[in-house]
C-alpha positions in Angstrom: 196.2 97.1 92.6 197.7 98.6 89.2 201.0 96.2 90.5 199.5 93.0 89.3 199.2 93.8 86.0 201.8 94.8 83.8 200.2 97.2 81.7 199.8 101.1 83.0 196.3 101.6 84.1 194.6 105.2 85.0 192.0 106.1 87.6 188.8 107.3 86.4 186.6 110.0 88.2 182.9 108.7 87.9 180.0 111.1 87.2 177.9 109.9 90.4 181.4 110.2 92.3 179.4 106.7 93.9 176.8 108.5 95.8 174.0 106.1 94.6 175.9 102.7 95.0 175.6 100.8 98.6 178.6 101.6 100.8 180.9 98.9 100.4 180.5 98.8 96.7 183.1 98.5 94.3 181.5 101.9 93.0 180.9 103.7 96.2 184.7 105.1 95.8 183.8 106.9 92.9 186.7 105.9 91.0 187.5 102.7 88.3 190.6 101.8 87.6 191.2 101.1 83.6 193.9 99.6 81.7 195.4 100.9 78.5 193.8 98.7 75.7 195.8 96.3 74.2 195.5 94.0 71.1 193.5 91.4 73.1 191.1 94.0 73.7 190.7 94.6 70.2 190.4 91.2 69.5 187.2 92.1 71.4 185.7 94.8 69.4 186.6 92.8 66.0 184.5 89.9 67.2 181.4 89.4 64.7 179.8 87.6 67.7 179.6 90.2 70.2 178.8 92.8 68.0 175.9 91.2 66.7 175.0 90.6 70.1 175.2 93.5 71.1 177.3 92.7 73.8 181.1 93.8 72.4 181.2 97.1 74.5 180.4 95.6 78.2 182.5 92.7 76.6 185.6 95.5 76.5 184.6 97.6 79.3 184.8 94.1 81.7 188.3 93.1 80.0 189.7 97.0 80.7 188.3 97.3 84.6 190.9 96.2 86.9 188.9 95.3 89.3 187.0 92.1 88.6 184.6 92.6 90.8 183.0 95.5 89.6 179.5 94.1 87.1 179.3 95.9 84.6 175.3 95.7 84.7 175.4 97.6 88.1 176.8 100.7 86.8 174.8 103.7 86.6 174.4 104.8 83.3 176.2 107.7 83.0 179.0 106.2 84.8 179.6 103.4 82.1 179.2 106.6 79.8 182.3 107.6 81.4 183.9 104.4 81.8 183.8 103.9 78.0 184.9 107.7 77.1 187.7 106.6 79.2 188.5 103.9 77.3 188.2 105.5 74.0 191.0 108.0 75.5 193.0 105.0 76.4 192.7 103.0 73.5 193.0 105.1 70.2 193.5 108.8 72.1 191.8 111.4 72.4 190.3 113.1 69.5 187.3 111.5 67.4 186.5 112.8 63.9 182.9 113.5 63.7 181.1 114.8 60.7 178.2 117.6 61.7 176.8 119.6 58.7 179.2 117.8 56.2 182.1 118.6 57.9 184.6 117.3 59.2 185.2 118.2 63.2 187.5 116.7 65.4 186.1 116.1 69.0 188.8 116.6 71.8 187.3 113.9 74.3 189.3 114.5 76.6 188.0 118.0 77.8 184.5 116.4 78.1 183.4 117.3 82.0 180.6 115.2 84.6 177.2 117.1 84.4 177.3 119.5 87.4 174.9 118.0 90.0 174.2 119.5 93.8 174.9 116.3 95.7 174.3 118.2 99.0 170.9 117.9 98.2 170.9 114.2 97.2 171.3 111.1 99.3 174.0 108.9 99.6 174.4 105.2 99.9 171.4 104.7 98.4 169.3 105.1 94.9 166.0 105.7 95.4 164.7 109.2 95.2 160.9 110.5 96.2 158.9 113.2 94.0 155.7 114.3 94.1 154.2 115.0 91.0 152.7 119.1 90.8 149.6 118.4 89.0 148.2 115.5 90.5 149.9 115.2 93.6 150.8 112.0 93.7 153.8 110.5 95.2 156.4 108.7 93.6 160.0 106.8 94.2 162.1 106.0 91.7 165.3 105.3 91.1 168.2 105.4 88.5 169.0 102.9 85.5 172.3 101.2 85.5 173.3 99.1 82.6 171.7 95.9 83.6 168.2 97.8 83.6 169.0 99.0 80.1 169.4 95.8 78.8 165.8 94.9 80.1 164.1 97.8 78.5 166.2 97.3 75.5 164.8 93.5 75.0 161.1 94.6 76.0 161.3 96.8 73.8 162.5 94.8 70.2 160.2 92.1 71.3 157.3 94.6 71.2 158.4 95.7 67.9 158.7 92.0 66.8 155.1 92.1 67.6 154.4 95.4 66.3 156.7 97.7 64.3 154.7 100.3 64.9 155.0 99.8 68.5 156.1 103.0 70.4 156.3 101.9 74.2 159.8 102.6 75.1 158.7 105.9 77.6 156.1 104.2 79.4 158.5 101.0 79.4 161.4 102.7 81.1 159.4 104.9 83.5 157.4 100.7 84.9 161.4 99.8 85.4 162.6 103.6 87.4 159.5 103.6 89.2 159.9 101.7 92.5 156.4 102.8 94.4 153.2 105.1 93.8 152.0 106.7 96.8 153.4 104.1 98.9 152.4 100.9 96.8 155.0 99.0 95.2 152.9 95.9 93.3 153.8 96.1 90.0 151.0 95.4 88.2 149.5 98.5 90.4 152.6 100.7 89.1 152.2 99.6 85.5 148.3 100.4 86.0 149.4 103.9 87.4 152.3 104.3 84.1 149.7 103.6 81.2 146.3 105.1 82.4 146.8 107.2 85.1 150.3 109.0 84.8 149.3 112.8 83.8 151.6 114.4 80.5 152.3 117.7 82.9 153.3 115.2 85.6 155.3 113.3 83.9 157.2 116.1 81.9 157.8 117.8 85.3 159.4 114.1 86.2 161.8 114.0 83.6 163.0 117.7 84.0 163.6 116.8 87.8 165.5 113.7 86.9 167.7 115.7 84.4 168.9 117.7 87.6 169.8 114.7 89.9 171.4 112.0 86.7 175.0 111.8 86.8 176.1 111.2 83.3 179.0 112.6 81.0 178.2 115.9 79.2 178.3 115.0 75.6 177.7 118.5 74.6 180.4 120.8 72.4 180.0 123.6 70.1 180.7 123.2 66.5 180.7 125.6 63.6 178.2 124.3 60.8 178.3 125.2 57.0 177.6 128.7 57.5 180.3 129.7 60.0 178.0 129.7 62.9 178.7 127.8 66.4 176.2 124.8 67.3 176.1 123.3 70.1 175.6 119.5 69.3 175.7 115.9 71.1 178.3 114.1 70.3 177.5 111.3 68.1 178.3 107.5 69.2 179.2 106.7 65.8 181.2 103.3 64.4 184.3 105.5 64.5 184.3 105.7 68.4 185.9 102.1 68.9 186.6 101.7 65.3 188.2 104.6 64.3 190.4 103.4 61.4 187.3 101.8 59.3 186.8 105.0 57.5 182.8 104.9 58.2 
């Protein structure tokens, strides 16, 4: 594939290794194939348009995917996580200068590893997962967010806030768009009921701590040494310098 384009290109290992894509899938390999960014791509990033939009990142990421095929709203989340670390790498190398504590730290991106999951235990082929919730014992299926579902929790979200800047829905707005059923019913206006009035705190904390263990994403986690000399472990930050390194922000 890489022959049809004259600029080197790398293979890059996705998180989910494309367990949760249909077979058939441009994803279900596992793998995207990337091109080295090129000044056309960072005619990209410098557009005042996209960025405003919000848009200039899936704008790059669909410019640096060799395979046109692949939609960038069907990716899993952590795999565009990946997909844009990979670009980073690819574009302006590996290391990113953070600040943490004022300091100065520089990140090593490249040594940043998939979160260890146990896909024995997880099916493939398909995204849709069941749970039932300890306290109530209810019975749930959900399944994970890919890019395109971020986009519509995102815009939910800001128009709530247009309505109401004190508006705090963004929880109870992502768990109506995971949620697929609730003990077998899948109207929505039955799952929305469920999410606002009925959905225990126990239950739902014992939710999230079970999705942390089957979410393929990128481990953003590295120890740093703050002011005092003693090791942190932090998140890295998405700052302006991860695509725009040379701005001095």
């Amino acid at each position: 594939m890489a022959d049809a384009y004259k600029f080197p290109t790398e293979m890059v290992d996705l998180p989910s290794k494309g367990y949760f894509y249909p077979e058939g899938h441009p994803l279900s390999s596992g793998k995207v194939e990337l091109k080295y960014m090129t000044a056309k791509e960072e005619d990209i990033l410098t557009s005042q348009n996209l960025i405003q939009q919000g848009t200039v990142i899936d704008k790059l990421l669909e410019a640096l995917i060799v395979d046109t095929s692949i939609k960038i709203d069907d990716m899993l989340i952590g795999d565009k996580n990946a997909t844009m670390v990979a670009a980073r790498i690819l574009g302006y190398g590996k290391n990113y200068e953070i600040q943490y504590d004022n300091i100065e730290h520089t990140i090593d991106l490249s040594v940043l590893e998939s979160v260890k999951l146990d896909f024995s235990k997880l099916p493939k082929g398909e995204n849709q997962f069941l749970f039932e919730l300890p306290s109530s014992k209810r019975t749930i299926t959900f399944k994970l967010l890919n890019s395109g579902d971020e986009k519509k929790i995102s815009d939910e979200v800001m128009a709530r806030k247009k309505i109401s800047k004190d508006d705090s829905s963004e929880l109870t707005t992502r768990l109506k768009q995971m949620i697929l059923t609730v003990d077998g019913k899948s109207e929505k206006s039955f799952i929305n009921n469920f999410v606002d009035n009925e959905f225990l705190s126990l239950d739902s904390l014992a939710y999230r701590k079970y999705l942390a263990t089957i979410t393929p994403d990128v481990d953003m986690n590295v120890t740093v040494k703050d002011s005092t000399g003693k090791e942190q472990v932090i998140t890295v930050p998405i700052t302006v310098r991860f695509f725009w390194p040379d701005t001095g922000v």
